[in-house]
C-alpha positions, 0 to 999 in steps of 0.5 A: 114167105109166110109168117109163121103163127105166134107160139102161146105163151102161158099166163105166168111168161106173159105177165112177167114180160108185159110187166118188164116192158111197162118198167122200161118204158115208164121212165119216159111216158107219164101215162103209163104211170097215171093210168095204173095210178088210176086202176089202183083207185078203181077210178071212173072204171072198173080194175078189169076195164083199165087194165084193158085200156092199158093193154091197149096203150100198149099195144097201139104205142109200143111194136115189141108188145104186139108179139107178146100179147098177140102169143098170149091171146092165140088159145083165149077168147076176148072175155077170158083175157078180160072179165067184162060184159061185152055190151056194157059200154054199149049204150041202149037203144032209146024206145022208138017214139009213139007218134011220128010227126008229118013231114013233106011227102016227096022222098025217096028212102024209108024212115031213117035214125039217128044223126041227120045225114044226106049220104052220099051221091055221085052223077054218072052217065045222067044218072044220080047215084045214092048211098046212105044209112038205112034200116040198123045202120045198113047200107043202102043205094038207090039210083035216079035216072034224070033223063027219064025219071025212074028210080031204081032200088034201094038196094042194101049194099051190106052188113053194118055191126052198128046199132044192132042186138039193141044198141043206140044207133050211131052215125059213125060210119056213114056209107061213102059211096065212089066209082072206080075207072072201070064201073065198080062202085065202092062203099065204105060204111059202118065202123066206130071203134070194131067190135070187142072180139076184134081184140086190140087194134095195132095202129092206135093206143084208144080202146075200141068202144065195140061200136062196129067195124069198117067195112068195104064193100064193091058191086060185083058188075060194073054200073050195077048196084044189085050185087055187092062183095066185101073187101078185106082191106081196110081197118075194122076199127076205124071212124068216119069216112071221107073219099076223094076220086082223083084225076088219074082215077085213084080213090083215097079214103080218108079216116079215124083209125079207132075212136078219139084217142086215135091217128087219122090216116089214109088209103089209096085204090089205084086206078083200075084196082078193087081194093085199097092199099096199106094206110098212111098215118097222117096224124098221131095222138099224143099226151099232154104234157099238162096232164098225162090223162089228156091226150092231144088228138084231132078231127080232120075234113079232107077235100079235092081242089084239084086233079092232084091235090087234097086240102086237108083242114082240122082242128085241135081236140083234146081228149082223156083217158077217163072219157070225159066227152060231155059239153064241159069237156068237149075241147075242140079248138083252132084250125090248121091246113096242109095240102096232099100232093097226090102227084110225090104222096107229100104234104105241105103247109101253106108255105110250100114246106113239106111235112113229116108224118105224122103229123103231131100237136106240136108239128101242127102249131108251128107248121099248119096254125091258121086260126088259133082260136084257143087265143080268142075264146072261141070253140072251133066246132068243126073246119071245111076246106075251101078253094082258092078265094081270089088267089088265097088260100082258105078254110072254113070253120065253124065259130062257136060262143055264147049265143052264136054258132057260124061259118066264117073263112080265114085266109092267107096272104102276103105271108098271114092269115087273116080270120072271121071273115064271111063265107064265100058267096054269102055276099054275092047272091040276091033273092026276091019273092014272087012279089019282088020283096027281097029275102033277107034270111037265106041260108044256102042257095044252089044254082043248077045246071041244065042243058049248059045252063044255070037259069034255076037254082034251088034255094032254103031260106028262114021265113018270117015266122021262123020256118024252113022253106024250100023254094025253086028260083029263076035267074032274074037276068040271062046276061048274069052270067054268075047267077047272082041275082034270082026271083022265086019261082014256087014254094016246094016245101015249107017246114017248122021245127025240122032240122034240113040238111042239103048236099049238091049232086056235082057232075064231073065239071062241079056243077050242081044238077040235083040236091039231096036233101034231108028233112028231120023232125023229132022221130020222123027223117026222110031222104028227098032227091031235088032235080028240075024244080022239085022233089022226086019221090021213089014210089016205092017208099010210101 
């Protein structure tokens, strides 16, 4: 049976409604108070802007609200519930710069803006599959066929809200590009927070910051990503976007359900289907019991570690009503793992104890604690799943301190979690130069496979005079079956000044057969595809 349409309330009914629910209700929750203390003094916002926020507090925390405001907007637009300009929040885009520095030729995408990013790339039937954020934040995809050397596209795949009528670009909703079981590929890209004419988000209790919808998008044929049609499934105002393709074929994309002060959840696309389930809260947002201002949130980093199961890292943020984001007031602190069991949909910390969702702050100190960094001092700047390093558990998490910033493990074992320990692989790789000299200062290296082979491997590494160079390498001994010890080939690429950001391309086995790359210096940023030795460039972007 349909639901039958709300009937308009006028103005009078609802404020008298609106007004006794936030009597019942105030008793127990410190911030409804505190936030019209602060609208009383006009605090950090205007009078208009926080009764918004409220309204959103409302609508997100409380059910018996939805209908009562939702009767009330049936016959009113967005700004005439609110008198706000709906750009104001909006930041405006920065002028573009007057001179572009050089960078290596090799690409294969258009200039890109905003935060440096590598997309999103899949290996299917021998050919390299890529998405990323184009032009205004678009979508875009492009393939490269490794067998015979040809790029097809890039396409634009759809209609991203961010960054556009002048907007400062935003990263938010970087695309997540996967494949379904009968050929379909799906992206999903471009949301942070929804638009203002979205109206009030019901599963969260933060503002949206009108930054742009999430949205789904799938090719139109199978193995073609010349056509593409958007699904309405999904969140508009969702952040950030996570996907992992399990054994059985199902895909589960994870994301912020709105901005900071919001629950991260999940959706499932059953194998076979076009479009993705209802979304499973994960975690939920909950006020400090310090100061009811504050609100204990999360960032979370999913991971596939098998057929079945998803390891779920993240860490501790603490946000605020006044949206108070800068560096004094960062907050990102501990980090915390729990494991998605895809077989019964269950969590479990590391113990094997199952979990109740959502997961809140004080749940995830006394169940998922692996590192309590606030104890030490140290900002966890962001978590990583990691597999099982010699029968341990393990995470990773960026350490960050006066005048350092590091990747370091923590691992679990006979009932403890020990932390600050290095990285795997940090310790087992060796590198020389065309001389035999060896490199001290290499940053990441990827063994490659070819033919069923891992003889060539990609690495970057920090030169002597402080540059980033890009270099192929060949195993120095074949009996090494690990490919622990290599020896320069040929430089492909040497930078100074540039920020690179690197991504594996993993066949369905996990073994590395291209790398993306991404090489950013001030206005200039590229897309560079590493396969067999060196960049190929699309001749299309010149």
């Amino acid at each position: 049976m349909l639901a039958l349409p709300c009937s308009a309330i006028s103005e009078e009914d609802y404020l008298q409604q609106r007004a006794a629910l936030i009597e019942k209700h105030s008793k127990d929750d410190a911030a409804l108070p505190a936030l019209h203390k602060l609208m009383e003094a006009e605090d950090t916002f205007t009078k208009e802007q926080w009764l918004f926020k409220i309204d959103q507090y409302l609508y997100g925390n409380y059910k018996e609200f939805q209908p009562i405001y939702d009767s009330y907007r049936e016959d009113r637009d967005f700004n005439e519930i609110y008198d706000l300009d709906l750009e104001t929040a909006i930041a405006a885009k920065p002028a573009p710069p007057q001179k572009y520095p050089e960078i290596p030729q090799g690409y294969f995408s258009e200039n890109l803006n905003g935060n440096t990013n590598t997309g999103s790339a899949l290996f299917v039937d021998g050919k390299v599959y890529i998405a990323y954020q184009g032009h205004l934040t678009d979508p875009y995809i492009a393939s490269y066929d490794t067998q015979n050397g040809t790029w097809d596209g890039p396409y634009k795949a759809g209609h991203s809200t961010l960054s556009k009528n002048g907007r400062q670009v935003d990263s938010h909703g970087r695309p997540s590009l996967e494949i379904n079981g009968d050929g379909h590929f799906h992206i999903i890209f471009g949301g942070h927070g929804g638009e203002w004419v979205d109206g009030l988000n019901p599963i969260s209790f933060d503002t949206p910051h009108a930054g742009g919808r999430m949205l789904h998008v799938a090719s139109t044929k199978p193995y073609d990503i010349t056509g593409w049609e958007q699904k309405d499934d999904i969140s508009p105002y969702a952040s950030y976007t996570a996907t992992c393709k399990m054994g059985n074929g199902d895909i589960y994309f994870f994301t912020r359900a709105g901005t900071h002060k919001s629950p991260w959840v999940y959706y499932r696309m059953k194998s076979g289907s076009q479009s993705f389930e209802a979304p499973v809260k994960i975690t939920w947002p909950t006020v400090s019991e310090g100061d009811p201002i504050d609100v204990d949130t999360f960032y979370i980093k999913p991971a596939k570690i098998s057929d079945t199961e998803i390891l779920v890292t993240f860490l501790w943020h603490v946000c605020n009503f006044r949206e108070y984001h800068n560096k004094e007031h960062y907050s990102r602190t501990n980090t915390y793992y729990m494991r998605l069991d895809t077989t019964d949909g269950s969590f479990y910390n590391v113990e094997g104890r199952k979990l109740e969702l959502p997961i809140t702050k004080k749940k995830a100190d006394k169940y998922t604690l692996a590192y309590n960094s606030e104890a030490t001092g140290e900002t966890c700047f962001g978590t990583r799943p990691l597999s099982n390093q010699n029968g341990r558990p393990a995470a990773a998490y960026e350490a960050k301190g006066p005048g350092y910033r590091e990747w370091r493990m923590v691992t679990y074992e006979d009932g403890k979690w020990t932390h600050g320990l290095p990285m795997p692989g940090t310790e087992e790789h060796t590198v020389v130069d065309t001389k035999g000299k060896r490199i001290k200062s290499i940053r990441e290296i990827f063994p490659m496979k070819k033919d069923g082979r891992t003889d060539k491997a990609a690495v970057v590494y920090r030169g002597s005079k402080g540059e980033t160079v890009i270099a192929a390498a060949k195993r120095i001994n074949k009996k090494d079956s690990e490919g622990q010890h290599w020896k320069l080939k040929k430089q492909q690429t040497t930078v100074s000044g540039a920020r690179i950001q690197t991504q594996p391309v993993r066949d369905e086995s996990g073994d590395a057969v291209a790398l993306v790359v991404n090489i950013r210096k001030a206005g200039s940023q590229r897309l560079y595809l590493w396969h067999d030795g060196q960049f190929r460039a699309n001749p299309t972007q010149k």
